[in-house]
C-alpha positions in Angstrom: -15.3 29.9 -6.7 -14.5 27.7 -9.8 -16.1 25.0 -11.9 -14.0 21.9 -12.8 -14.9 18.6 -14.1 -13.1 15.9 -12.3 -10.8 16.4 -9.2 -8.0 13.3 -7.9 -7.3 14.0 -4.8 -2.7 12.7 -4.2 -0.4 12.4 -6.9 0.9 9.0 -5.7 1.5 6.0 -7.7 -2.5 5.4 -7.6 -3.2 9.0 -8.3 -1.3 9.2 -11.1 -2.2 5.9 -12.5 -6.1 7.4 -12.6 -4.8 10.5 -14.0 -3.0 8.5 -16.6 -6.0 6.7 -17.8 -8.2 10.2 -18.3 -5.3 11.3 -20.5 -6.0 8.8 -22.8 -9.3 8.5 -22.5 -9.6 12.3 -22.8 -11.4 12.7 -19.8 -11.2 16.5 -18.1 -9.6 15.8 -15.1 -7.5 18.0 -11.9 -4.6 16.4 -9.2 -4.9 18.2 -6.3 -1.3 17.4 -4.6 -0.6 18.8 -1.1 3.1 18.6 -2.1 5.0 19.9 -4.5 5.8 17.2 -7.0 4.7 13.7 -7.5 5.9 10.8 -6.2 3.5 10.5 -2.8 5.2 8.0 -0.1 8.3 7.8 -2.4 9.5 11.0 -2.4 12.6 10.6 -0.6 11.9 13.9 1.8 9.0 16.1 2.6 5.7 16.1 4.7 4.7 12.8 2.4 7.6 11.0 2.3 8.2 7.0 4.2 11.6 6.6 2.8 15.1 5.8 5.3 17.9 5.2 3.4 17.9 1.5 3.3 14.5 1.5 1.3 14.5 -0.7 -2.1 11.0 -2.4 -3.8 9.8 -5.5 -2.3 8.3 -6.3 -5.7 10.4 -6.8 -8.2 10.6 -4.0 -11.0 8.8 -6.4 -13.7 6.0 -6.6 -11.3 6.0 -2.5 -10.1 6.7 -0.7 -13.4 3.5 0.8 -15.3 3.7 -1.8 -18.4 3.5 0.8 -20.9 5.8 2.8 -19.5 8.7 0.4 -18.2 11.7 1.1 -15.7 14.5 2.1 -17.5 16.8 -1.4 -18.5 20.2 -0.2 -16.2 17.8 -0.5 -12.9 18.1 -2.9 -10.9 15.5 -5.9 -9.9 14.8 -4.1 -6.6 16.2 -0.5 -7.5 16.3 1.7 -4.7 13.4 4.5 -3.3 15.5 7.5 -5.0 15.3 5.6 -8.4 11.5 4.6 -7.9 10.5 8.5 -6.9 12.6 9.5 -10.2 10.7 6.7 -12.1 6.9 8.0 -11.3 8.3 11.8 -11.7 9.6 10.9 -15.0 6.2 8.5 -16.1 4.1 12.0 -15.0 6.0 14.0 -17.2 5.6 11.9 -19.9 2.1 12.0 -20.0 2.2 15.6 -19.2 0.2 15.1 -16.1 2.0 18.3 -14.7 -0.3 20.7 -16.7 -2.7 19.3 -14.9 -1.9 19.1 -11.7 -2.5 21.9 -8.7 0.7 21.7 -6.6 1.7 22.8 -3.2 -2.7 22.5 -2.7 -4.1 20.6 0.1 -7.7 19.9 0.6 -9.1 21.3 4.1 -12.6 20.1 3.2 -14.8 18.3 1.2 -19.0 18.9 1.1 -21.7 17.3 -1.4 -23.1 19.8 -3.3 -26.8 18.6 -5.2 -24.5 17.9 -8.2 -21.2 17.0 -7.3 -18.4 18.6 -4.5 -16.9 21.1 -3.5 -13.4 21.3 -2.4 -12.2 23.8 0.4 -8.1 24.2 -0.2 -5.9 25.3 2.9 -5.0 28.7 0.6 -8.7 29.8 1.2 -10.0 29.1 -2.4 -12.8 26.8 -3.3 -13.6 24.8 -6.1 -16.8 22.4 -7.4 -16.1 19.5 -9.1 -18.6 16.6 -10.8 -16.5 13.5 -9.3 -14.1 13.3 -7.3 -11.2 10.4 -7.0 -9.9 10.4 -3.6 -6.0 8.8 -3.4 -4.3 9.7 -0.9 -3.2 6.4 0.2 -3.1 3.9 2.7 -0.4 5.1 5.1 -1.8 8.5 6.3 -1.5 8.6 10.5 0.9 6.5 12.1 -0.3 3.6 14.3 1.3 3.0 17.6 0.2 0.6 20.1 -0.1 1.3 24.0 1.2 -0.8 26.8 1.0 -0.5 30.6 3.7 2.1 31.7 5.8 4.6 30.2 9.1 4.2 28.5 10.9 7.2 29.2 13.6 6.7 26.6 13.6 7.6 22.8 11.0 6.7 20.9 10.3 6.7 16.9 7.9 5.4 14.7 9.1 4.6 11.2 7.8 7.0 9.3 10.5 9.3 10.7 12.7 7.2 10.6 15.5 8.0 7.9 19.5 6.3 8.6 20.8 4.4 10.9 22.9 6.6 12.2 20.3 7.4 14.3 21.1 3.5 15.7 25.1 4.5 16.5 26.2 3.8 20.2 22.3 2.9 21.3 20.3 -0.2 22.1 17.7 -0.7 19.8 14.2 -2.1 19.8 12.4 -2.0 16.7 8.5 -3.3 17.4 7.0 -4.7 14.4 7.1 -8.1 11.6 6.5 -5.8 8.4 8.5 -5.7 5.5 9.4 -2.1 6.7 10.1 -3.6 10.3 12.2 -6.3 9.2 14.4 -3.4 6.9 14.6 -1.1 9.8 16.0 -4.5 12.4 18.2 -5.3 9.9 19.6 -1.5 9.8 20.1 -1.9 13.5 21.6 -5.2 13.0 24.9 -2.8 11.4 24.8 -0.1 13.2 23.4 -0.3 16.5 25.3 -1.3 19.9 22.8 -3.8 20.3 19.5 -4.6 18.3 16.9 -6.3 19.4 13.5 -7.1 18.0 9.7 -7.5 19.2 7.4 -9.5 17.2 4.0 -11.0 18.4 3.6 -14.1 16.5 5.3 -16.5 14.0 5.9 -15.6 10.6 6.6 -17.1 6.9 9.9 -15.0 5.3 10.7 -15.1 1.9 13.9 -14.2 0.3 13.8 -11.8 -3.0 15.4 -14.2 -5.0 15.1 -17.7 -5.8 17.0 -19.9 -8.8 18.3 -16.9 -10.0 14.9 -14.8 -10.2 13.5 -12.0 -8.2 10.9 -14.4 -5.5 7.7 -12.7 -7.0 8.5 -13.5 -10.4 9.9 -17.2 -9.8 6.3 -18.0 -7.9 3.9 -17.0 -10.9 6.0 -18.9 -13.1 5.9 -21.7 -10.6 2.1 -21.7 -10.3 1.6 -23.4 -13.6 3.5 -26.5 -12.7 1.5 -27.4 -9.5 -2.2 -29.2 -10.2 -3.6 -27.5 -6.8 -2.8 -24.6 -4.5 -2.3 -26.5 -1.7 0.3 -28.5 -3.9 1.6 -25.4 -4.8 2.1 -23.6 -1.6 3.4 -27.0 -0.2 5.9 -26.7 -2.8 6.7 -23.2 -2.2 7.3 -23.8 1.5 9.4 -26.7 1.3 11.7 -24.5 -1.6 12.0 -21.9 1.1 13.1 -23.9 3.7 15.6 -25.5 1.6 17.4 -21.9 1.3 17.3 -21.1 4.9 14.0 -19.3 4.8 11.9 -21.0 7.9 11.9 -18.8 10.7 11.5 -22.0 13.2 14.9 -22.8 12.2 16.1 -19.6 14.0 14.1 -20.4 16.8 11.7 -18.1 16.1 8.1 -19.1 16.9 5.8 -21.3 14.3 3.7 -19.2 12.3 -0.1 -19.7 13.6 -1.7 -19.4 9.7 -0.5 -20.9 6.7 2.3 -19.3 3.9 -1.1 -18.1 1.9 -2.7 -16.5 4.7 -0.4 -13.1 4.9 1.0 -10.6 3.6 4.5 -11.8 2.5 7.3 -10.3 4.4 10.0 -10.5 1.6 13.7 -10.5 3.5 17.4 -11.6 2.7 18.9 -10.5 5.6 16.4 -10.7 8.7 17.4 -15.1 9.4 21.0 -14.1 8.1 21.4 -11.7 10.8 19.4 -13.5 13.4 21.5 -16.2 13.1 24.6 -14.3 13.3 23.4 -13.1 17.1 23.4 -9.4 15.5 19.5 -9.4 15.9 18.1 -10.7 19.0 14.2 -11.5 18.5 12.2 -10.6 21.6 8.3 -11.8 22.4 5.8 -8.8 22.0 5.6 -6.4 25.1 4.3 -7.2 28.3 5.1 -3.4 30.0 7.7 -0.5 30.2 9.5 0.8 33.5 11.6 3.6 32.8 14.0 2.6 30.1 13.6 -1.4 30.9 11.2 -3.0 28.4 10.1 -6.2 29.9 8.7 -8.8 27.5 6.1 -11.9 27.4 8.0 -14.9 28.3 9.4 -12.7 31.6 12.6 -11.1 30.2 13.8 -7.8 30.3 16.3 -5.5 28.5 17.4 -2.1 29.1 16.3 0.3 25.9 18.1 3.4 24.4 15.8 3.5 21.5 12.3 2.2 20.6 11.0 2.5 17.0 7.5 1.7 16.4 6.9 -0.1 13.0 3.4 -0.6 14.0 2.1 0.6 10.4 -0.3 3.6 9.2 -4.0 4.2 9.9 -6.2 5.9 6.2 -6.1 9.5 7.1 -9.0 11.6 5.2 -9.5 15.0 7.4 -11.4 16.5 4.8 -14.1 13.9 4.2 -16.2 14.6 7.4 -17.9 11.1 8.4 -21.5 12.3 8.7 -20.9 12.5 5.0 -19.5 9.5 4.9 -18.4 7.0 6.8 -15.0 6.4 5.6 -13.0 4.8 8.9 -15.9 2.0 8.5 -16.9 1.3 4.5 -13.3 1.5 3.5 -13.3 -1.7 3.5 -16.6 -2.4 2.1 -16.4 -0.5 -1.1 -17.4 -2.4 -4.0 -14.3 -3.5 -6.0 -12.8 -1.6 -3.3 -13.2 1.1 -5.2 -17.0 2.2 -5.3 -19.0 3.4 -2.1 -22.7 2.5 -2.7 -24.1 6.1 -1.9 -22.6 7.9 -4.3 -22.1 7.7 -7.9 -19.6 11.2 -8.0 -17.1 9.4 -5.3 -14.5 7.0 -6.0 -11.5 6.1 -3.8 -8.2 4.2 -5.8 -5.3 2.6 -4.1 -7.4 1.3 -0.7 -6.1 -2.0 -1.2 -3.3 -4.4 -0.5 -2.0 -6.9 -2.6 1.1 -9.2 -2.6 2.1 -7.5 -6.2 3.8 -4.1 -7.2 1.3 -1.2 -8.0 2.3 -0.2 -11.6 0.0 -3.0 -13.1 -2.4 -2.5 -10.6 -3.1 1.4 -10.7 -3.5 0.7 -15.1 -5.6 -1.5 -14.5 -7.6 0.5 -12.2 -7.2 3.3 -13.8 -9.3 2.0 -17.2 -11.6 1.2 -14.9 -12.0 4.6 -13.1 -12.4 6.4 -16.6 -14.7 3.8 -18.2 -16.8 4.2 -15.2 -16.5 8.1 -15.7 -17.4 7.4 -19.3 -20.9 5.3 -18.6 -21.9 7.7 -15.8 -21.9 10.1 -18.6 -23.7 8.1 -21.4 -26.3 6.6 -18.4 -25.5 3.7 -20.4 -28.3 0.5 -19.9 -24.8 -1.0 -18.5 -24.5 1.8 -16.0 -27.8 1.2 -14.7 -26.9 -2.5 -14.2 -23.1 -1.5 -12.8 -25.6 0.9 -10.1 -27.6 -2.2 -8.6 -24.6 -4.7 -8.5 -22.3 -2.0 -6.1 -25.4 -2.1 -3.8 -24.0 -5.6 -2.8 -20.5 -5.8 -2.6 -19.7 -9.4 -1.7 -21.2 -10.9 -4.7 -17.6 -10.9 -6.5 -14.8 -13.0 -4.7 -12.0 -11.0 -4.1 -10.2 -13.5 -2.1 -10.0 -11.3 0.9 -11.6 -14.2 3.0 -8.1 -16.2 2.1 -6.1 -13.4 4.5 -5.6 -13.9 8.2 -9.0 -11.9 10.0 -6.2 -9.0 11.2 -6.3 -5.1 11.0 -3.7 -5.5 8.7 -5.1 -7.8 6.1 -8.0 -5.8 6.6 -7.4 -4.1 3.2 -5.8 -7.6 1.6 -7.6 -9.0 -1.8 -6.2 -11.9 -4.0 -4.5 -10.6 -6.9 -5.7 -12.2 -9.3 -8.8 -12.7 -8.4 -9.3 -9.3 -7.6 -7.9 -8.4 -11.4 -10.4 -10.6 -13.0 -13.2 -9.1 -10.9 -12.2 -5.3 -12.1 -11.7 -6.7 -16.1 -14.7 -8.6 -16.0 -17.0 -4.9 -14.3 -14.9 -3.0 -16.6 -15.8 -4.4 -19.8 -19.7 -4.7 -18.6 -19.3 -0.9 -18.4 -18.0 -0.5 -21.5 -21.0 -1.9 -23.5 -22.6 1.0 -25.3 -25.6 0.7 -27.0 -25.7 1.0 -30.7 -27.6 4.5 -30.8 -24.9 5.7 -28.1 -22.0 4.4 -30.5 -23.3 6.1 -33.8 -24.0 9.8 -31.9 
């Protein structure tokens, strides 16, 4: 058994962005990565990786790369997966985060000790740590949904999924109207004898570039010009639709929630192909017989292939519930960060937002080691930061914006939900004189 100050749990793009912050900060600190290398979801093979072949950013590079340390000028606005998983191995190394990293180390178990945890690893060895930063992402167990009857031909969901050669000489369903089901249609679109595509509502599509300028970037710069939101979004819409971005144009059904309300599914090719016959939407399922896949509205196709983009359930094995209750506070957690039982258990990365994660994961990161920093001092400010995560809803994350769905269950307003964490951060920071001059 060994002592060790702090212990991050995934050497993703959150994990390293904590990890990142202690360096500066010169906070003691341990990865514990089940893998062996960084990258998490990116890297491009492996028990961790979510990468096909066709993968590139949805967010443009401006908006992904950590600010001080940018993507390299020759990438692209949307560089592929292999150049993103050489981007975080490369921003790890330059903070020397690999001498401080345990690789090839998974975490079987987790229990609270009186004064911290202690980590049980799947080689048998143990080790007790103060505080423990769990980030090991949102897309842990793969989500499938369950209809009456049994398809009996091949199935996949789309974390194995990897080329579409795996499309060649079949009919295709892909099930699902996220950014990675929309990719993995379009890859069927080229390759596959005939695609087809099962959504269950209307959706707002947006193209990755507008007047020249990766989509993202072009609707923060946008923002300023427009005296409201709704003014804005109005705005927005009626741009999109001038480009050939409004689903209902494809016959495709209206969306039942406005532009605002959703995650954005950010798509060049989904309408093009659509239109060009070479993806055929379909209504969600109604029931499976054999290898026919009937549908809603009463139609029917015969299936070769069905891939399930139907998303990720949080996967923590190791955190038993009775500890805590992670499948239900997730959610909950002030900042979405901070569980109010303990003060030695943070969680980073639990979050979605409509932005790239390099920003984000800084900014969380300061606030992760400033928190580490007042739990130390036992600051006046840390008493106060102890009673305000007791009540979660008191700062406005915009979450209540999203659509009520499991999958804007993690969804916050960007910017809202940066000037929440700025504004805790720097309330933790305040020292008190006597504090400053030891």
């Amino acid at each position: 058994m060994t002592e060790k100050n702090i212990a991050i749990i995934g050497a993703g793009a959150s994990g390293i962005g904590v990890a990142k912050a202690f360096k500066q900060a010169g906070i003691d600190f341990e990865i514990i990565e089940a893998t062996n290398r960084f990258g998490g979801n990116w890297q491009p093979d492996g028990p961790a990786s979510k990468m096909y072949d066709s993968v590139h950013l949805i967010s443009s590079k401006r908006n992904t790369q950590f600010a001080d340390y940018p993507m390299p000028d020759h990438y692209a606005d949307y560089p592929k997966h292999t150049l993103v998983f050489e981007y975080l191995q490369d921003l790890a190394l330059h903070f020397s985060l690999d001498q401080h990293t345990r690789f090839n180390t998974r975490v079987q178990h987790m229990e609270k000790l009186e004064r911290g945890w202690q980590l049980d690893f799947a080689d048998g060895t143990s080790t007790t740590y103060d505080l423990v930063v769990v980030c090991n992402g949102l897309l842990g167990k793969p989500k499938t949904p369950t209809f009456p009857g049994k398809f009996t031909g091949e199935i996949l969901h789309a974390c194995d999924y990897r080329s579409s050669q795996s499309f060649r000489g079949k009919r295709v369903l892909v099930v699902g109207s996220g950014n990675s089901g929309c990719d993995i249609a379009v890859d069927a679109a080229q390759a596959a004898d005939k695609a087809f595509h099962s959504t269950h509502r209307g959706y707002h599509y947006m193209p990755k570039f507008i007047n020249g300028r990766p989509t993202q970037e072009w609707l923060m710069e946008e923002a300023a010009n427009y005296p409201s939101p709704d003014d804005y979004w109005q705005h927005v819409q009626s741009t999109f639709k001038l480009a050939g971005f409004d689903g209902t144009d494809y016959g495709l059904p209206k969306p039942d929630h406005k532009i605002e309300e959703a995650h954005p599914i950010m798509n060049s090719q989904i309408l093009y192909y659509i239109g060009h016959g070479d993806i055929n939407p379909r209504e969600n399922i109604s029931h499976f017989e054999g290898k026919t896949v009937h549908f809603n509205d009463g139609s029917s196709e015969e299936i070769d292939l069905l891939v399930w983009a139907t998303g990720y359930d949080i996967n923590m094995p190791f955190l038993p519930v009775e500890t805590y209750n992670w499948p239900d506070k997730l959610h909950s957690l002030f900042l979405r960060m901070v569980p109010a039982e303990f003060d030695d258990l943070l969680f980073v990365g639990y979050l979605n937002t409509p932005s790239g994660i390099g920003n984000l994961a800084n900014m969380m990161g300061r606030f992760v080691a400033s928190y580490v920093q007042a739990r130390s001092l036992q600051s006046p400010a840390w008493e106060t930061f102890q009673r305000m995560k007791q009540h979660p809803s008191m700062l406005d994350l915009g979450q209540d914006r999203f659509m009520h769905t499991q999958r804007h269950e993690h969804e916050v307003d960007l910017w809202k939900y940066i000037k929440a964490v700025n504004f805790v951060t720097s309330k933790i920071q305040e020292v008190p004189l006597t504090a400053r001059s030891a």
